[in-house]
N, C-alpha and C positions, 0 to 999 in steps of 0.2 A: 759286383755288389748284388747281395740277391733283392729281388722285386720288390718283397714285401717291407726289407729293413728299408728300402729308398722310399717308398710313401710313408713309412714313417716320419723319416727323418725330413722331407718334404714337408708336412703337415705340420708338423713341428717348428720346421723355420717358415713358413706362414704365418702361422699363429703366433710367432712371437717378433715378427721383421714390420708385417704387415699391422697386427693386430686385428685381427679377424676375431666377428661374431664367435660361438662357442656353436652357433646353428650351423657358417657355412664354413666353418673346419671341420666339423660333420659331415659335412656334405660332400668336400671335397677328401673324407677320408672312403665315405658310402663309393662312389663313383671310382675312385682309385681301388679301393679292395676289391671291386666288380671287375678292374681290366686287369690287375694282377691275377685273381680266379680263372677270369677267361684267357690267359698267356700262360698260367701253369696249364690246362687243359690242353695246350699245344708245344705243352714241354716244355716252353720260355718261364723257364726259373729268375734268370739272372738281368740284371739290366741292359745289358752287350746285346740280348735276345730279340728286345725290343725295335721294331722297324715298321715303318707306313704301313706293310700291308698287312700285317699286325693288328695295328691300331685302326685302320680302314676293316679288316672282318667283324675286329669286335663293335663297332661301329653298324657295321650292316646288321648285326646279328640283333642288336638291340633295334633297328628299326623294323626287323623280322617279329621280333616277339608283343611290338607294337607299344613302343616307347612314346611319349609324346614328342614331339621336333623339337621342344622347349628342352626336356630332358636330355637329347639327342645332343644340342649344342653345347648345352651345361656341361657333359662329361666328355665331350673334345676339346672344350677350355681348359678342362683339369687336365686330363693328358697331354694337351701343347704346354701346359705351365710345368708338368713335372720334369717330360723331353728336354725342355730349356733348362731347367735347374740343373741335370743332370749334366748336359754339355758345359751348361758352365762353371760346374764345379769338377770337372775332369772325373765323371763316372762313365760317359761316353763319348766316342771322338767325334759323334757327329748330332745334332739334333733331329731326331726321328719323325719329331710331332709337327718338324717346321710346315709341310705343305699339308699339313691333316686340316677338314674341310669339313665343316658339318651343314646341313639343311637350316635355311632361316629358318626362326623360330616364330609360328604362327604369331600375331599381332592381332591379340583379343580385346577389345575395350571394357577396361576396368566396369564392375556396376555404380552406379550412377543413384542414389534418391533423390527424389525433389523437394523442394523445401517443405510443399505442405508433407509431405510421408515425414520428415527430420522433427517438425512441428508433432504430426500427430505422435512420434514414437515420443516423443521428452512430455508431453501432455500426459499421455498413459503412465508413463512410470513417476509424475508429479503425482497423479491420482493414488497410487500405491503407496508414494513415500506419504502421504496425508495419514494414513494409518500411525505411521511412528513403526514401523518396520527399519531396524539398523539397516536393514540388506535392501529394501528399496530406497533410502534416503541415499546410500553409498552410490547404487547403482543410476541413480540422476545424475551426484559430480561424476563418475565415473565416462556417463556417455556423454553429459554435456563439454568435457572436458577432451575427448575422443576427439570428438565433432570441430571444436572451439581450435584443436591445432593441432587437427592431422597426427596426429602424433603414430606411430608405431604402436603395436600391442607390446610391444617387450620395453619399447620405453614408455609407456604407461604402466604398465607393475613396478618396473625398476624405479620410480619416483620415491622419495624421501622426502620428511618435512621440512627439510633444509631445500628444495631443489624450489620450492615455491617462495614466488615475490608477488605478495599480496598488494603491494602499493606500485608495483609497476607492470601487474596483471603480464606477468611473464612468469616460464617454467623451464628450469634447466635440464636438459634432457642429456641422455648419454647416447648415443647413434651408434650406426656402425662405422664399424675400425676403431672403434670406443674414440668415437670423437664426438665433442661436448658441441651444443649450442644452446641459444635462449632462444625459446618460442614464447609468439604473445596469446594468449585467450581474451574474451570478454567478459563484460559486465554478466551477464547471465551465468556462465561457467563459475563466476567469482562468487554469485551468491548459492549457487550447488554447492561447493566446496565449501564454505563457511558454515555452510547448514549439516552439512553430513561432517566435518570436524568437529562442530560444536555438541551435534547432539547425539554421530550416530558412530562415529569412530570409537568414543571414551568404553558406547556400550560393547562393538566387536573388537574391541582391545582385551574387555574384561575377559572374557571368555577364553583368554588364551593367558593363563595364568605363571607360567613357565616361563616363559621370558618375556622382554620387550624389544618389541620392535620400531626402527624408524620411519616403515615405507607406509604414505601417503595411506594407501586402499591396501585394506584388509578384508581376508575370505571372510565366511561364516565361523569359521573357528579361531578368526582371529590374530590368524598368520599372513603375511604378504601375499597378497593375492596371487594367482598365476595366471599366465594367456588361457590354460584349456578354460578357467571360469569365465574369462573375458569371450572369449570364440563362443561358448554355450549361449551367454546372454546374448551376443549381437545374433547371435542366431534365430533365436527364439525370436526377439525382435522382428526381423526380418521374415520370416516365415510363412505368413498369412500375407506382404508385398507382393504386387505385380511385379516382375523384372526376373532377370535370370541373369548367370555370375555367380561369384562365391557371396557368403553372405555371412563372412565373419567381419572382426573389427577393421579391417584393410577397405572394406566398402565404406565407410564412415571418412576413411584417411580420404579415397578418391572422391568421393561426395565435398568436402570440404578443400579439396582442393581444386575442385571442380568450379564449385558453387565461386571459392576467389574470384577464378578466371573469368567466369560470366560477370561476375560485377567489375569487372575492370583493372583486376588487379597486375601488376609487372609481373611477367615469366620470371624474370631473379630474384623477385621478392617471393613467388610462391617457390622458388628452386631451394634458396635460402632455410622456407619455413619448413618445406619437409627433408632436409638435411640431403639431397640428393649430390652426390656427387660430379651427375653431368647433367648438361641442362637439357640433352638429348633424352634423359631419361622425362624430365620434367614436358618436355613438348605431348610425350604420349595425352597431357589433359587439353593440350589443344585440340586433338583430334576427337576427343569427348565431345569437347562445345562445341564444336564443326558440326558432332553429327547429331547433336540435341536439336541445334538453328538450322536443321535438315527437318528434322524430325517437326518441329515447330511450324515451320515455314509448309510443308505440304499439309499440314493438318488444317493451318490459319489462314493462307493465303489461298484466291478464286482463281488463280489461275496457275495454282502449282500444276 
């Protein structure tokens, strides 16, 4: 079977077994047409071609050209997941990828704000929406709504006005593996969103004359907003902040799921809210608080 139709056809039964994002059957089609590239460059056309030390050059070759460890393991999970599919669907007799091995992937701590920087950025864009600006009234629900439940950038666009329960200050979101749950917000998020529905939605609805749309947050023109709009604002945002880290909407997700854990909230309650699959994933924010009540503790305490 040649190389390129088996990541197809790989990706394909992925995306439709597993139900994968639309991002990481991307990604895992990115990653896969790199080691297919790098195996025709060694004459490995065919799937039979494929063998560890194979999969081990191309491997080295990406840590040679100064891949990050993070990337490095990402694309030996896709080649041990395709090797398997292959064996076991009788495209080869033996699985290639079984002993392939990649470097841990560095273990960076999410960025973190503190509540008065959360406070000072929703004060600044309260002072903006005061004007009667549709686009700062939106952009209030918008962050306090970010902040209020974690939420992903892609499940905050993908919001419809169906997905909101205004009397039970919950939001239905779509996650990944298109799997649904109810996250809760609070009172403050409740009255952004009432405010920029009532007054400032009707106005960036007008503006997009051609159709109607059902999702929650609208751009400036009117249409369902996107992540780059959302990345740009949390940016901007952040930008004049002390801290280092990325400083799009995913800072807001670990802030707020941070800030839980400080107030005392259950690991499975916060594992639950941000729709995490394992709870291993959800610990990395214990390691946040750890290192804040580090951070705390030598600043406050005489005898740190």
């Amino acid at each position: 079977m040649r190389l390129e139709r088996a990541v197809d056809d790989f990706v394909v039964q992925l995306a439709s077994e597993r139900g994968l994002s639309a991002n990481t059957a991307k990604a895992y089609r990115s990653d896969l047409d790199a080691l297919a590239a790098f195996a025709g460059g060694r004459g490995a056309h065919d799937t039979s071609d494929l063998d560890l030390e194979l999969l081990r050059d191309w491997l080295w070759q990406d840590s040679r050209s100064g891949l990050a460890k993070s990337t490095i393991a990402r694309r030996s999970a896709a080649a041990r997941g395709l090797t398997a599919w292959l064996a076991r669907e009788g495209h080869t007799t033996a699985d290639a990828g079984a002993r392939l091995r990649a470097p841990k992937a560095d273990q960076h701590l999410p960025r973190v704000l503190t509540r008065s920087q959360v406070d000072g950025i929703l004060d600044s864009l309260a002072a903006l929406a005061a004007t009667g600006d549709p686009v700062a009234v939106r952009d209030v629900a918008l962050i306090e709504l970010l902040y209020a439940s974690a939420l992903r950038v892609g499940e905050l666009v993908g919001l419809d006005l169906g997905s909101l329960d205004r009397s039970r200050l919950t939001v239905r979101v779509t996650g990944k593996g298109s799997k649904d749950r109810v996250v809760p917000f609070g009172v403050p998020a409740l009255r952004a969103i009432d405010e920029y529905l009532a007054t400032a939605r009707p106005k960036l609805a007008a503006r997009n004359s051609a159709e109607e749309t059902t999702a929650i947050f609208l751009g400036a023109r009117g249409k369902r907003i996107n992540s780059r709009t959302v990345y740009q604002l949390v940016a901007s945002l952040l930008a004049d902040l002390p801290g280092t880290g990325p400083a799009g909407p995913h800072a807001l997700r670990h802030t707020a799921a941070t800030h839980l854990l400080d107030g005392g909230a259950d690991l499975r309650a916060v594992q639950e809210l941000l729709g995490h699959a394992s709870l291993g994933t959800t610990q990395l924010y214990t390691h946040v608080s750890a290192a804040r009540l580090k951070d705390t503790y030598r600043v406050a305490h005489p005898r740190a």
